[in-house]
C-alpha positions in Angstrom: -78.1 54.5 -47.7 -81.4 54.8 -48.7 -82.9 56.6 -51.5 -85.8 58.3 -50.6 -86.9 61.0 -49.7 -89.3 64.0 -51.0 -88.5 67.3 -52.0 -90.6 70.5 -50.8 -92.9 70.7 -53.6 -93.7 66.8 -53.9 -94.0 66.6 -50.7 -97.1 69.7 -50.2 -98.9 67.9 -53.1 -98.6 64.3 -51.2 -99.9 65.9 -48.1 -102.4 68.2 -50.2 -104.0 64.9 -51.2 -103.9 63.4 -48.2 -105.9 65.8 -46.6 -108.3 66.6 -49.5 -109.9 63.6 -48.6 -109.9 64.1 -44.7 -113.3 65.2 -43.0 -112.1 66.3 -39.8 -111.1 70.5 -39.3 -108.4 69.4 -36.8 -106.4 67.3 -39.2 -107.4 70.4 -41.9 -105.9 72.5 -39.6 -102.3 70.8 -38.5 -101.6 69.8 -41.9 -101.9 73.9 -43.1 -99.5 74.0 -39.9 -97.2 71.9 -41.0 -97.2 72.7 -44.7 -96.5 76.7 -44.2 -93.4 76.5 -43.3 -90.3 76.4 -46.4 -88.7 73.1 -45.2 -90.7 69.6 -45.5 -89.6 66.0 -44.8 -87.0 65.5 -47.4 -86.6 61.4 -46.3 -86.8 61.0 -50.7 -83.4 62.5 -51.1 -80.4 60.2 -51.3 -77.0 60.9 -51.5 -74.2 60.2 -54.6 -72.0 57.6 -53.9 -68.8 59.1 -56.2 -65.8 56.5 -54.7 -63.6 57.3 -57.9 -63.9 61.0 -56.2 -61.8 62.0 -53.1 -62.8 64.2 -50.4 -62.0 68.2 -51.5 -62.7 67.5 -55.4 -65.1 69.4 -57.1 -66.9 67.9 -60.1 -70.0 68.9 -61.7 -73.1 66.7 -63.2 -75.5 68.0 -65.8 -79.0 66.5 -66.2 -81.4 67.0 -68.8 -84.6 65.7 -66.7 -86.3 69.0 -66.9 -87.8 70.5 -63.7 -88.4 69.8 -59.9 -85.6 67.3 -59.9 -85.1 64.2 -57.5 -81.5 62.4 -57.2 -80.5 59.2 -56.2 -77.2 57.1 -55.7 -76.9 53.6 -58.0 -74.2 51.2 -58.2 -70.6 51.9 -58.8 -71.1 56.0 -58.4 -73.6 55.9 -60.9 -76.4 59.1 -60.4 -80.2 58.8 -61.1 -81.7 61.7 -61.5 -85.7 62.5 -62.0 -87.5 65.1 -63.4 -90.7 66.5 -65.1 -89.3 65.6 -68.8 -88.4 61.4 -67.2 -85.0 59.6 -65.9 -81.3 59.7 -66.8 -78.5 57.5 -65.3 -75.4 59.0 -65.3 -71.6 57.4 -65.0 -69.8 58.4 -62.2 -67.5 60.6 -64.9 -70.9 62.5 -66.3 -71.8 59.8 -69.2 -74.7 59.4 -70.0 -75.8 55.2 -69.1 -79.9 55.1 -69.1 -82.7 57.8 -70.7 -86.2 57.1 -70.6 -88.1 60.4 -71.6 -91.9 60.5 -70.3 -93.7 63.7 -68.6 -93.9 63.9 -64.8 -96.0 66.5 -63.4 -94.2 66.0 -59.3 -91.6 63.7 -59.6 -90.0 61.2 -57.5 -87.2 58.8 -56.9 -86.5 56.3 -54.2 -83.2 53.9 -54.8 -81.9 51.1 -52.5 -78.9 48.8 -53.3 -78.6 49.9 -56.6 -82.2 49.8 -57.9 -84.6 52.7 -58.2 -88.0 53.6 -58.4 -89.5 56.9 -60.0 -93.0 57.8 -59.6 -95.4 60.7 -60.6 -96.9 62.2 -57.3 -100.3 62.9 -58.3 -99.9 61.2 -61.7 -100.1 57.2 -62.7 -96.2 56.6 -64.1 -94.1 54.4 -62.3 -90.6 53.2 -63.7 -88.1 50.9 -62.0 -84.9 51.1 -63.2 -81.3 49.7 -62.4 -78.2 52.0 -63.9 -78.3 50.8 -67.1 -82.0 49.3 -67.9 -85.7 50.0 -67.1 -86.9 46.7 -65.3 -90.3 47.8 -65.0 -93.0 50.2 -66.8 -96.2 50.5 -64.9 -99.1 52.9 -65.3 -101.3 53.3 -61.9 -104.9 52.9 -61.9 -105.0 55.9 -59.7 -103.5 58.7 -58.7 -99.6 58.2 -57.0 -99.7 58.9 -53.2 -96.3 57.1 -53.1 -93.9 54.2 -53.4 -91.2 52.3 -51.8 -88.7 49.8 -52.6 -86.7 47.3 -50.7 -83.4 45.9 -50.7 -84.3 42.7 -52.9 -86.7 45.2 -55.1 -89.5 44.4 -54.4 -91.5 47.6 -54.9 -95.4 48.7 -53.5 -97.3 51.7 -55.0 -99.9 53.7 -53.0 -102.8 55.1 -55.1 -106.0 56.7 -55.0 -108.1 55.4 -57.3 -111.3 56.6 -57.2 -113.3 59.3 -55.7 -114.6 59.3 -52.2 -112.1 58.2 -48.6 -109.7 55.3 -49.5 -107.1 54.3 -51.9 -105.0 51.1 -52.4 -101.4 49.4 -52.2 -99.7 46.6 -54.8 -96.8 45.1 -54.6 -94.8 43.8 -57.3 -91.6 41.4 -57.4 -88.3 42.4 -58.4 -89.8 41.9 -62.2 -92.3 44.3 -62.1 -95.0 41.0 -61.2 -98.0 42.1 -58.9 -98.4 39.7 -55.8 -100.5 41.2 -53.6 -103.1 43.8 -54.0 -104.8 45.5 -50.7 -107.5 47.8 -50.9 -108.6 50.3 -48.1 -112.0 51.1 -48.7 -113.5 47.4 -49.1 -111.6 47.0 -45.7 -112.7 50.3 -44.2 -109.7 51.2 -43.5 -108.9 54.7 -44.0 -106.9 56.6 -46.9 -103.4 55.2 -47.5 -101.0 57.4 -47.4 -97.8 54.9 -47.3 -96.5 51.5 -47.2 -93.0 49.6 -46.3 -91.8 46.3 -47.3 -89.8 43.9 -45.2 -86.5 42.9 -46.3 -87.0 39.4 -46.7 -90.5 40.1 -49.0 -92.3 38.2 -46.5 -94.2 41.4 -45.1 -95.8 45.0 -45.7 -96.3 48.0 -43.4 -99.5 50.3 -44.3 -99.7 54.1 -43.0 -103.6 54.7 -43.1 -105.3 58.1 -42.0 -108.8 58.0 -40.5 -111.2 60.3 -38.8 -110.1 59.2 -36.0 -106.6 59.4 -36.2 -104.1 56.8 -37.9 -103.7 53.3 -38.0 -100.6 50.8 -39.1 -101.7 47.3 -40.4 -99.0 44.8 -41.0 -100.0 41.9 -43.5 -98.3 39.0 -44.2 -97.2 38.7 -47.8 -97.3 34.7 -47.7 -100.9 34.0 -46.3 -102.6 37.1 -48.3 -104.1 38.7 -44.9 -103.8 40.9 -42.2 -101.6 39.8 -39.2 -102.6 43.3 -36.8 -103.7 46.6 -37.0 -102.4 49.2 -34.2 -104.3 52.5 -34.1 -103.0 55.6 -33.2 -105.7 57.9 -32.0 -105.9 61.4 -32.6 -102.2 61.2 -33.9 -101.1 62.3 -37.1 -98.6 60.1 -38.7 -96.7 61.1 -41.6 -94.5 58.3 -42.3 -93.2 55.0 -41.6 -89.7 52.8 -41.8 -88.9 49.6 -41.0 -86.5 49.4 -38.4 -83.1 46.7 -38.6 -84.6 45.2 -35.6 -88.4 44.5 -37.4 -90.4 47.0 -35.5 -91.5 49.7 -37.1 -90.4 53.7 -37.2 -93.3 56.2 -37.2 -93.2 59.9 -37.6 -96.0 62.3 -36.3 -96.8 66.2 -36.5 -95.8 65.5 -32.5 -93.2 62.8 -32.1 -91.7 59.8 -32.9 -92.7 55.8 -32.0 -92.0 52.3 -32.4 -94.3 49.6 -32.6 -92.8 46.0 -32.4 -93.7 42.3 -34.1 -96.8 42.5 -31.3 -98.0 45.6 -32.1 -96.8 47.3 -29.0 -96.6 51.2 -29.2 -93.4 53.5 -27.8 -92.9 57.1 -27.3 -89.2 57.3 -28.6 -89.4 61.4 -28.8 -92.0 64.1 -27.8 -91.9 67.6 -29.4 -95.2 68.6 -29.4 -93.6 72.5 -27.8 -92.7 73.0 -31.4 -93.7 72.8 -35.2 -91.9 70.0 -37.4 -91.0 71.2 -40.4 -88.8 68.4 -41.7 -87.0 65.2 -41.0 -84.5 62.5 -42.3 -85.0 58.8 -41.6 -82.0 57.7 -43.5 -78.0 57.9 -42.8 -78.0 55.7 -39.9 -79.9 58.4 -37.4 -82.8 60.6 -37.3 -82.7 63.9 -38.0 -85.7 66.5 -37.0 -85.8 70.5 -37.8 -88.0 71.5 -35.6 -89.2 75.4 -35.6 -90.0 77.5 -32.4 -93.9 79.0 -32.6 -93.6 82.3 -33.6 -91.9 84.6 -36.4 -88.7 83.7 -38.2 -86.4 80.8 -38.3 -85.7 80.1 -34.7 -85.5 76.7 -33.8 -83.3 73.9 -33.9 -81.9 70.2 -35.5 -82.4 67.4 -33.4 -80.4 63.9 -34.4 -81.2 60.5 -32.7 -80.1 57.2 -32.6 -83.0 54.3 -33.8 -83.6 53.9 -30.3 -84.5 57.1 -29.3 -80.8 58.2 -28.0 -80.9 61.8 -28.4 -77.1 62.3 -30.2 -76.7 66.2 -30.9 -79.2 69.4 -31.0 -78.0 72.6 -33.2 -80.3 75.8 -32.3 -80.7 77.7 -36.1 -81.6 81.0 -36.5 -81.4 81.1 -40.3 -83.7 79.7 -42.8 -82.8 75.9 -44.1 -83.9 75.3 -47.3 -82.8 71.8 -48.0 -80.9 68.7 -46.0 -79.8 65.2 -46.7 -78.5 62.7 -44.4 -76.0 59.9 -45.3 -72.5 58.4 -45.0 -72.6 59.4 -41.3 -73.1 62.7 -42.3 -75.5 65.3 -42.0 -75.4 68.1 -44.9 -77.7 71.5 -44.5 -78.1 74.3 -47.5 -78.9 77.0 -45.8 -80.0 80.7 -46.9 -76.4 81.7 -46.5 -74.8 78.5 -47.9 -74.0 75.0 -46.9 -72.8 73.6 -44.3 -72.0 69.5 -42.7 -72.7 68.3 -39.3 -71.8 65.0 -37.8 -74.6 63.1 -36.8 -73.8 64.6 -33.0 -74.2 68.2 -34.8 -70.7 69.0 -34.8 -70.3 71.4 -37.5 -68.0 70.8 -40.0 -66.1 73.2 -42.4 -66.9 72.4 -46.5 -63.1 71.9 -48.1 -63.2 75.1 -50.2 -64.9 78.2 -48.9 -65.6 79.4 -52.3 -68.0 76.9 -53.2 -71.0 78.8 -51.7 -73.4 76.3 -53.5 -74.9 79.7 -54.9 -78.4 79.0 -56.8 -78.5 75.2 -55.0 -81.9 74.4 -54.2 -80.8 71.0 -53.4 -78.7 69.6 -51.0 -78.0 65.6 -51.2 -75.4 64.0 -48.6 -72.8 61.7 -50.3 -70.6 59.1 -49.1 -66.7 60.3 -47.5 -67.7 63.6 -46.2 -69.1 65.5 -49.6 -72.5 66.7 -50.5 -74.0 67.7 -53.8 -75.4 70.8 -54.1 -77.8 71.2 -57.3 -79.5 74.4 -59.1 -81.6 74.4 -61.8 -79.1 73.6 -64.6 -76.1 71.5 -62.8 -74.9 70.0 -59.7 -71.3 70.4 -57.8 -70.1 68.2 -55.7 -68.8 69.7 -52.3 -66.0 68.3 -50.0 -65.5 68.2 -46.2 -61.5 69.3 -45.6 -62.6 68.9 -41.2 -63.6 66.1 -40.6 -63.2 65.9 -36.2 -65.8 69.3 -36.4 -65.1 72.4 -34.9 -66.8 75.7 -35.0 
């Protein structure tokens, strides 16, 4: 499971920046589209990994990371969380294992096989961090745009750093060493809004927004350059994966493509009839909220395999304020409460009805059929008792 993704309030003030520096009224004018509604791609949030905690039990987790806090899973249960006031680790019993207090402004945290990296949205701190020590301590030359790790940690940070239409991406080993350094306005490239590294550290995926549209440059890590450069005209591309198969996964305002080791562009999913409001790349399928145009809530969840393999849709009629995908699993905090899906949108039936997840503002999907739903102060973990769905 991955950790990544974003919540609501980071994610506005990645795509605030973004589009500070964009010319162009159309891009102006789909990214106020897609920022107006309450739900935003969440692909930062990860879920808690608790196995010392069977499905049905309740436990609750305190942090003291102040506000706007991110969450993601560590080895042996352990819980990162990130906040405004820095990092804490803790135990899988609520013990405190790692602290690093710094101040964050719009705070996030992306984790992957037991590593983590916490970065300041907006802001130049950068801390990578396993569950019991800080392996790295980096200050950005620039304001964060964003930052990714990979399964070996290797990590890359996307920065602005200077005025004007640009940015830049470095990548650093799994000690905190910079090896490669790319830099979008000598190349005339665009503004950098992401980047992805391959699993065997041989290889990085940029995101770049342009007048034009956007553009996805892979460069080889080895020989220092770029190896090709697909653009994507008039298309506004939010984000990108990398795919078990090589190719890479990216998201638009509009739909969804691949594009393989030749650069080769696919349509995997077209939903340009409706506004995209969120979406989850992790938990082993793709989940989009998609909104009808109009007033209200209407609309619906869409799942998908990595292929494209439409698996479930769910029409909603009721606001969603947060969702996390993982351990097969697809949990939703709604208005009203929360609720679990399969990943073929079965719903499923949380183990005790009085855990309403009142005050949660965060949903996070955790591994054998729980989630944890966190408010301002604590975090309750919540169990599935059906797990073949129902109604």
């Amino acid at each position: 499971m991955d950790g990544e993704e974003e919540p609501v309030k980071k994610k506005r003030r990645l795509l605030g920046i973004v589009f500070s520096f964009l010319s162009l009224a159309v891009f102006t004018l789909i990214a106020i589209s897609l920022i107006s509604g309450r739900g935003l791609p969440l692909s930062r949030l990860v879920g808690f990994l608790s196995p010392d905690v069977p499905g049905g039990m309740s436990d609750e987790f305190f942090f003291n990371v102040g506000r706007n806090r991110a969450f993601a899973e560590l080895a042996s249960g352990s819980l990162a969380a990130a906040g405004t006031l820095g990092i804490q680790v803790l135990d899988s019993d609520g013990s405190e294992l790692l602290r690093d207090p710094y101040r964050m402004s719009s705070p996030a945290l992306v984790a992957e096989s037991g590593k983590a990296i916490a970065f300041d949205i907006g802001g130049s701190a950068v801390r990578v961090f396993n569950k019991s020590e800080i392996i790295a301590s980096i200050e950005s030359r620039g304001a964060i745009v964003s930052a990714s790790i990979n399964q070996n940690g290797w990590f890359c940070v996307c920065s602005q750093d200077g005025g004007g239409f640009g940015g830049s991406v470095t990548v650093y080993n799994s000690r905190g060493g910079s090896v490669f350094r790319f830099d979008s306005g000598v190349a005339d490239s665009g503004y950098i809004l992401s980047a992805v590294l391959s699993p065997d550290n041989r290889s990085m995926a940029v995101l770049t927004l342009a007048g034009n549209g956007s553009k996805v440059t892979i460069f080889s890590l080895d020989e220092e350059s770029s190896v090709w450069t697909t653009e994507l005209s008039d298309v506004l591309a939010l984000d990108i994966r990398v795919l078990p198969s090589g190719n890479i996964l990216v998201i638009s305002t509009q739909s969804l493509f691949t594009i393989d080791i030749n650069g080769e562009v696919q349509e995997l999913y077209e939903f340009s009839d409706r506004r995209l409001v969120a979406y989850l790349l992790d938990g082993g399928f793709i989940t989009l909220h998609l909104l009808d145009y109009g007033v209200g809530y209407n609309g619906r969840l869409i799942t998908l395999g990595a292929d494209g393999t439409l698996l479930g849709q769910f029409v909603t009629d009721r606001e969603i304020v947060s969702m996390s995908s993982g351990g097969g699993y697809l949990a939703v905090l709604r208005s009203d409460g929360a609720v679990f899906f399969s990943a073929e949108l079965s719903e499923l039936h949380p183990s005790d009805e009085s855990l309403s997840a009142a005050g949660a503002i965060r949903i996070l999907a955790l591994d054998r059929g729980a989630a944890l739903a966190a408010g301002d102060h604590s975090a309750v973990v919540i169990g599935i008792s059906d797990l073949s769905g129902g109604d």
